[in-house]
C-alpha positions as CSV (number, residue, x, y, z in Angstrom):
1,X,74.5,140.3,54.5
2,X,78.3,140.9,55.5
3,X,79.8,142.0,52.3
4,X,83.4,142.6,53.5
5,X,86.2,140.9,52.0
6,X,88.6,138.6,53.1
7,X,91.5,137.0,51.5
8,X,94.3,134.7,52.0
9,X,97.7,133.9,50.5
10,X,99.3,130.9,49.3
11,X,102.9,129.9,47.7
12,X,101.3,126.2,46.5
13,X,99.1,125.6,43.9
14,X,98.3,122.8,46.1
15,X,97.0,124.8,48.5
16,X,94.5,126.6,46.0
17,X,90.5,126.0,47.2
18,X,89.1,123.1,44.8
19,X,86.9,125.6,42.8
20,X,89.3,128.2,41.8
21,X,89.7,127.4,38.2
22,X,85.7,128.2,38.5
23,X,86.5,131.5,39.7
24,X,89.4,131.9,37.6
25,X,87.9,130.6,34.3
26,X,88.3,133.9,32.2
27,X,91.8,133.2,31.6
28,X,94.2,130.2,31.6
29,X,97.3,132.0,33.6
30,X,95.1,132.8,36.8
31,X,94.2,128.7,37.0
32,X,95.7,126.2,39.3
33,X,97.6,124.4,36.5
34,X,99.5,127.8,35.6
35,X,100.4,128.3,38.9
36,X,101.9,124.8,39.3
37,X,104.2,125.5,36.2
38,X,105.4,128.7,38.2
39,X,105.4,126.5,40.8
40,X,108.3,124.2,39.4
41,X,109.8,126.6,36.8
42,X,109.6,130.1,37.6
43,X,113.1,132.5,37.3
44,X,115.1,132.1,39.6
45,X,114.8,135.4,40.8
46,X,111.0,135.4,41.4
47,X,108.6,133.7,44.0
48,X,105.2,133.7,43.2
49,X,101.8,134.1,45.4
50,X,98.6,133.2,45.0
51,X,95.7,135.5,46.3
52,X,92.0,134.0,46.9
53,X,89.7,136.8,48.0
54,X,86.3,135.4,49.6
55,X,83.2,136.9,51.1
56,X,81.5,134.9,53.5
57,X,83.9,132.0,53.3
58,X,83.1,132.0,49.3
59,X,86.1,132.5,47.1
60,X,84.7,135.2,44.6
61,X,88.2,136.2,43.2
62,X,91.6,135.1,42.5
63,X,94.7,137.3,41.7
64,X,98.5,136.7,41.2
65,X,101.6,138.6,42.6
66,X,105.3,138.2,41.9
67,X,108.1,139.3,44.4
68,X,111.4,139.9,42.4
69,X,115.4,140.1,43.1
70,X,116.7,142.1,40.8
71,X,120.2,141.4,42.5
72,X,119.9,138.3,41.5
73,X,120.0,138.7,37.5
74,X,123.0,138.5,35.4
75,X,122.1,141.4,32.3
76,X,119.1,143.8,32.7
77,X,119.8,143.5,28.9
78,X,122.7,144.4,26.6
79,X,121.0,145.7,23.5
80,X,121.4,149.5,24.8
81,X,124.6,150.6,25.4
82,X,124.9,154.4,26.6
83,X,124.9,156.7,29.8
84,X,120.9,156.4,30.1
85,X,121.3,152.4,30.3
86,X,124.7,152.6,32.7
87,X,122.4,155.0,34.6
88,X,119.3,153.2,34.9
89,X,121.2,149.5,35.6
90,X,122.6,151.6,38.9
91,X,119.2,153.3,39.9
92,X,118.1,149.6,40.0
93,X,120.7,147.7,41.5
94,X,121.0,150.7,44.3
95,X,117.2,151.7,44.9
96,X,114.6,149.5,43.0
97,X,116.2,146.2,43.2
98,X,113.0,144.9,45.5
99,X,110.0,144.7,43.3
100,X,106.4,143.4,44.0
101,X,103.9,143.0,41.7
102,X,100.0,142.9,41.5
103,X,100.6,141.0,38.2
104,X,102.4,138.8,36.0
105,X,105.8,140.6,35.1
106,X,106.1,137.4,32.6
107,X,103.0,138.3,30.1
108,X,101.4,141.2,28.4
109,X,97.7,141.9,29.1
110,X,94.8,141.7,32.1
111,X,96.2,138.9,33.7
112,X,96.3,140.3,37.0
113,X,93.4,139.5,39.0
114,X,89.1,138.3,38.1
115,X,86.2,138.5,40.3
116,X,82.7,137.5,40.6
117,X,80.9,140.1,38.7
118,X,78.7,141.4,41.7
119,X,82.2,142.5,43.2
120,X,81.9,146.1,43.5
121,X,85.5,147.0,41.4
122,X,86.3,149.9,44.3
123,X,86.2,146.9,46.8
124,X,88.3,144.6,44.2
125,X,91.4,147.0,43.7
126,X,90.9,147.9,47.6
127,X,91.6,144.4,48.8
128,X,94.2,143.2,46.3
129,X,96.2,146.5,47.5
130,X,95.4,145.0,50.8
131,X,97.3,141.5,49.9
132,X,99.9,142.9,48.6
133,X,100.7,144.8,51.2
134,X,100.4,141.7,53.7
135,X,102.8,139.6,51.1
136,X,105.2,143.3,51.8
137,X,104.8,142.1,55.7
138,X,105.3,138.4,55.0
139,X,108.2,139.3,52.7
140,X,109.9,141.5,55.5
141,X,110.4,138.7,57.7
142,X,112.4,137.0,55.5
143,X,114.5,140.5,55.7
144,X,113.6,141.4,52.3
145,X,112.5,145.0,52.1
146,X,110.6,146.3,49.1
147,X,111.2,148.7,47.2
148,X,109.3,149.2,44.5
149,X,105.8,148.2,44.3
150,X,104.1,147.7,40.6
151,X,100.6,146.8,39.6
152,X,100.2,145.4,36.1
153,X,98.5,145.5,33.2
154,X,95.1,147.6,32.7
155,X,93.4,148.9,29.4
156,X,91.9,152.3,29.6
157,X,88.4,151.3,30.6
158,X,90.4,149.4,34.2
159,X,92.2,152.6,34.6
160,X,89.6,154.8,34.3
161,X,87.8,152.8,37.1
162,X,91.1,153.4,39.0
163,X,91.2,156.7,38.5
164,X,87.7,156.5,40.4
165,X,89.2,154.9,43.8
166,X,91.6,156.1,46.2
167,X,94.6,154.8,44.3
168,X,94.2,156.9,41.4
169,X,96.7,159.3,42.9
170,X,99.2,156.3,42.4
171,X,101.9,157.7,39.6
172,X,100.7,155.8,36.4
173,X,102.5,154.8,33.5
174,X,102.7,153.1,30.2
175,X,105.4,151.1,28.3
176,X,104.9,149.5,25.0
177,X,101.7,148.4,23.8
178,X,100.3,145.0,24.0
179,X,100.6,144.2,19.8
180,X,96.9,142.5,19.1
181,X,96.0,140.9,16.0
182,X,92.1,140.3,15.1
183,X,91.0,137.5,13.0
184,X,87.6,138.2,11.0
185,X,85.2,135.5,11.2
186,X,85.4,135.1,7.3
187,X,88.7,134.2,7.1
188,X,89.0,130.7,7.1
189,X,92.9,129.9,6.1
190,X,95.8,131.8,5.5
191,X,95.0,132.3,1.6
192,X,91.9,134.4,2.9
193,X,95.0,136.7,5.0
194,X,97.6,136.5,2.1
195,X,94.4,138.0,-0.2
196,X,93.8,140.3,2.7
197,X,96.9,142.2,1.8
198,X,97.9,144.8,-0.1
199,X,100.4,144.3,-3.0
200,X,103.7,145.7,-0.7
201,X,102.9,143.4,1.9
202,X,101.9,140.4,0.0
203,X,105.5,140.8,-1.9
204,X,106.7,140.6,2.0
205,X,105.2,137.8,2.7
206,X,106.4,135.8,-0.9
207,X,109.9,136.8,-0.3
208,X,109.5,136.1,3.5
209,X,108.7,132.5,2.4
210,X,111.4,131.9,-0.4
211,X,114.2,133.4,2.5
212,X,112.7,130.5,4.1
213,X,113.2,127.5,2.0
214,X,115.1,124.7,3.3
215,X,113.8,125.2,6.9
216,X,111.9,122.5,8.2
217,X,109.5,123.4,11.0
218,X,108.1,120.8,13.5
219,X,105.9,120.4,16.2
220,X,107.8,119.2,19.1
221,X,106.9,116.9,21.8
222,X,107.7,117.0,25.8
223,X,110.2,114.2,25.1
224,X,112.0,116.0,22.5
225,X,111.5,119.4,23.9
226,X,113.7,117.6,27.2
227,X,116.1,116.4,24.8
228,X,117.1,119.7,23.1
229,X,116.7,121.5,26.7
230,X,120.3,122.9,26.4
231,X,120.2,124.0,22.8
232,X,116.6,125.9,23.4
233,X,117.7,127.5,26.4
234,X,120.8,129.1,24.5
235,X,118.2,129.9,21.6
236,X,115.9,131.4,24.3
237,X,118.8,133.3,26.1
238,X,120.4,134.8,23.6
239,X,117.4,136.7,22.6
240,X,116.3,137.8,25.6
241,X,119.7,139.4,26.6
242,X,119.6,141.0,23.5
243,X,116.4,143.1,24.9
244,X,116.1,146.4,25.9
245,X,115.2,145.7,29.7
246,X,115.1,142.3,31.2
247,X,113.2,141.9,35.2
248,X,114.1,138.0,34.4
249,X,115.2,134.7,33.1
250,X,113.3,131.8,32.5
251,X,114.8,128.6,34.3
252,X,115.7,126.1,31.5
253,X,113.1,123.1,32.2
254,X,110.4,126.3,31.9
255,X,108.9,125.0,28.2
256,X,109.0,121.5,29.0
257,X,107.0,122.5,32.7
258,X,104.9,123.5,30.5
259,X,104.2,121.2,28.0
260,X,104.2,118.2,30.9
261,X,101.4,120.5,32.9
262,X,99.5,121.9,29.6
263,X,100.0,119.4,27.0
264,X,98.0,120.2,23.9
265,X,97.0,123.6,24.8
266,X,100.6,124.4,24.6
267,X,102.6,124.2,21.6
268,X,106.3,124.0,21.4
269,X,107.3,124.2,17.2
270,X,111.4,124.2,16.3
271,X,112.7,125.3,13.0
272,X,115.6,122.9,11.6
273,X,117.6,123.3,9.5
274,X,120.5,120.7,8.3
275,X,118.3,118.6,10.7
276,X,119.7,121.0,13.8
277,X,117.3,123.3,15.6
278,X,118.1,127.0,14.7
279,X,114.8,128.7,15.9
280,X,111.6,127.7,18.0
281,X,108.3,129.3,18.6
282,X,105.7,129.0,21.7
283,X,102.0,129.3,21.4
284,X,99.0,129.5,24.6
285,X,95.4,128.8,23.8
286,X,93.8,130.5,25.5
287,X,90.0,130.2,25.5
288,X,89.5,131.6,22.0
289,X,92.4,133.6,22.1
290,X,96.2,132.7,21.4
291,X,99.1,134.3,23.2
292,X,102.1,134.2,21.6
293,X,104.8,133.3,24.5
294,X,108.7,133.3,24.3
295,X,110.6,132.3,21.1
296,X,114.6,131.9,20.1
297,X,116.5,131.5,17.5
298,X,120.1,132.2,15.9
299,X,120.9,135.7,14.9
300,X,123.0,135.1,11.4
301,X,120.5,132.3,10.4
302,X,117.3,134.8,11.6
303,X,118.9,137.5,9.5
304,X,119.3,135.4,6.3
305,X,116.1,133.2,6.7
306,X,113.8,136.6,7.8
307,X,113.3,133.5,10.1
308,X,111.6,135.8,13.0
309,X,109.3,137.3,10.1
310,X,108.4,133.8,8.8
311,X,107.2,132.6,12.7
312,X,104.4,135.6,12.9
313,X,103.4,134.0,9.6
314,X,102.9,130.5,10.7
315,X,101.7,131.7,14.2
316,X,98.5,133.6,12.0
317,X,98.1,131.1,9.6
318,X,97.8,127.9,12.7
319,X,95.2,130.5,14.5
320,X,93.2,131.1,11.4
321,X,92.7,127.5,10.7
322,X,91.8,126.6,14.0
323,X,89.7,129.7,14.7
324,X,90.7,131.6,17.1
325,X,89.5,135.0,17.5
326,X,92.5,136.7,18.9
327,X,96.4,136.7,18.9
328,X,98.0,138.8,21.0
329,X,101.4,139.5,20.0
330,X,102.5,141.2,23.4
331,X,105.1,143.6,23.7
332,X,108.5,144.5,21.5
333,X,109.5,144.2,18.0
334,X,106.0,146.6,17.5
335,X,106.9,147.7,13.8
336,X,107.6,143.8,12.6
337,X,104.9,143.1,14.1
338,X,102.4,145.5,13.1
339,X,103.5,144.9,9.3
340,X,102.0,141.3,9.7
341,X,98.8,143.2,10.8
342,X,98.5,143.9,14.3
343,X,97.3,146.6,16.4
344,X,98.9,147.9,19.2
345,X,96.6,148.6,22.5
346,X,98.1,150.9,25.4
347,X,98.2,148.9,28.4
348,X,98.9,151.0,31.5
349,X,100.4,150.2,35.4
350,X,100.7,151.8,38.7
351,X,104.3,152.3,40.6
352,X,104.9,153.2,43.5
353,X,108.3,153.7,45.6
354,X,108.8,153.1,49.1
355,X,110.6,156.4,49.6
356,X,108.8,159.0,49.6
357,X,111.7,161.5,47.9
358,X,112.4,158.9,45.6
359,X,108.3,158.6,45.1
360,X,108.1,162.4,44.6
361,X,110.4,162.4,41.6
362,X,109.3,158.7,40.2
363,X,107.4,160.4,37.1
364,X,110.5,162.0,36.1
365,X,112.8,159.2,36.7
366,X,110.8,156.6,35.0
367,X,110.1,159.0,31.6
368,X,114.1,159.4,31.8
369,X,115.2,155.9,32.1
370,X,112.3,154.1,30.3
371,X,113.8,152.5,27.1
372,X,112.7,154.6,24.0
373,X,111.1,152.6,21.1
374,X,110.6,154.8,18.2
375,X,108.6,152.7,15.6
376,X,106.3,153.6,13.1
377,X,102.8,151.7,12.6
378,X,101.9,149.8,9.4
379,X,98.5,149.2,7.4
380,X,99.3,145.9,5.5
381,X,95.7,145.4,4.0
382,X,94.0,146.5,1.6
């Protein structure tokens, strides 16, 4: 039997053969409905392609990759301000300002690529590298040359498979750590948690919630998620310029996308107060576990409400009661974060850049212009 693989690329998720959410059933951001939220409300500095690898005319795996023009963005994010950050902005603007991905630059975790299990994984990583390097081509006659070429995100076990191919050589790095929360099968409401913790944290959590009187929170739906569009995206932006390191914006119909495509397996909650919206969260189910997505809110009102604090609370407490196994908290704000009782997991990627002086020296540039999180990891339970 021929056991070589093909693939073939595609920029509609109309496009997509009619059993790739078969193939693609591990997770919900490598299915056809995902892609047709990209689709219609990606960044504007991103276009999105959709790989289906086959072997003998069977689709046996399914992978995402995003091309991105960093040219295009307004802030790469105005929290830093110092030589290291004026520095890196220029390095980017100037040399790396071409990016493709093997990836989704947009979440935290393994939501690259999934194959058939009987797909050797040599032969996997072998012809993704393959696709991305014919999106490179297809890319190039549009006149847009790449720079910088990322792959995106592996655990340890995935990189020490990599390690085992020829693309182990490829510089690898690591940024910060995908922020995972487990729920024990006992726990059946957030009473079971709050006894779960130890006296400091449960006197957290108290005064968490008494900051939070007088906020109202509410599950919106598409129609009023449309109607405050304006007012989330301002909530939305004003936290994500506030970042360490932005590759993107989302567009502004992104959430309601979203909710239009996944309806009930993607919640949308806002925080009023006075009857105005001051905050919102976002929520994925995911099989059985939740991602935890973008979020905005108002800085003074945040501050005085501990209003970012309260949201990891009601984001545990929803995935308790409906028993979910997993959250994953994704990257930043680690220390908050691991106070409410996550764990952090080291997720690592592959760069690579298209000059080979500029290659040679990547290690060093990349530990140099990385933004430095210095955090320190909680135990909140007993």
């Amino acid at each position: 039997m021929n056991t070589s693989l093909t693939f073939t690329i595609y920029q509609s998720a109309n496009e997509l053969p009619e059993n790739w959410n078969t193939i693609a059933n591990s997770t919900i951001f490598l299915q056809r409905e995902y892609f047709e939220i990209l689709e219609q409300s990606c960044p504007e500095n991103m276009r999105c392609f959709f790989i289906g690898v086959f072997q003998n005319n069977q689709l046996v795996g399914v992978a995402l990759s995003q091309f991105l023009d960093l040219n295009k963005l307004e802030s790469f994010g105005e929290r830093d301000k110092c030589l290291k950050t004026i520095i890196r902005n220029f390095a980017f603007k100037r040399f790396s300002s071409h990016v493709l991905f093997l990836g989704n630059c947009m979440l935290t975790g393994e939501n690259a690529y999934t194959f058939l299990d009987f797909i050797p994984f040599d032969e996997q990583i072998k012809v993704l590298f393959e696709a991305r390097s014919s999106i490179e081509r297809m890319l190039k006659k549009d006149g847009i040359q790449i720079h910088l070429r990322t792959s995106k995100d592996f655990s340890k076990a995935e990189k020490e498979k990599i390690n085992q191919t020829p693309f182990g050589s490829v510089f690898q790095f690591t940024t910060q750590p995908n922020m995972i929360f487990s729920i024990p099968e006992h726990w059946n409401n957030e009473q079971d948690y709050i006894n779960a913790l130890s006296k400091k944290y449960r006197d957290q959590y108290k005064r968490a919630r008494k900051k939070a009187e007088g906020i109202i929170k509410r599950k919106l739906a598409l129609e009023e998620i449309e109607q405050n569009e304006a007012l989330i995206y301002e909530l939305y932006h004003h936290v994500a310029k506030n970042a360490p390191f932005n590759s993107f914006f989302l567009s502004k119909n992104h959430f309601s996308s979203l909710k239009k495509i996944w309806k009930d397996h993607f919640l949308f909650y806002g925080y009023f107060m006075n009857e105005k919206l001051i905050g919102f969260n976002t929520l994925i189910k995911n099989g059985d576990t939740m991602d935890t997505y973008f979020l905005g809110y108002d800085d003074a009102i945040q501050r005085e409400k501990m209003l970012y604090l309260n949201m990891l609370y009601d984001m545990i407490a929803y995935s308790i009661k409906k028993e979910f196994k997993t959250i994953i908290f994704a990257r930043t704000a680690l220390e908050i974060k691991s106070s409410v009782g996550a764990k952090p997991e080291t997720m690592y990627g592959l760069m690579e850049h298209k000059n080979p002086i500029i290659n040679y020296f990547l290690p060093r540039f990349f530990h140099y212009l990385e933004p430095k999180t210095i955090w320190q990891e909680r135990n909140p339970f007993k």
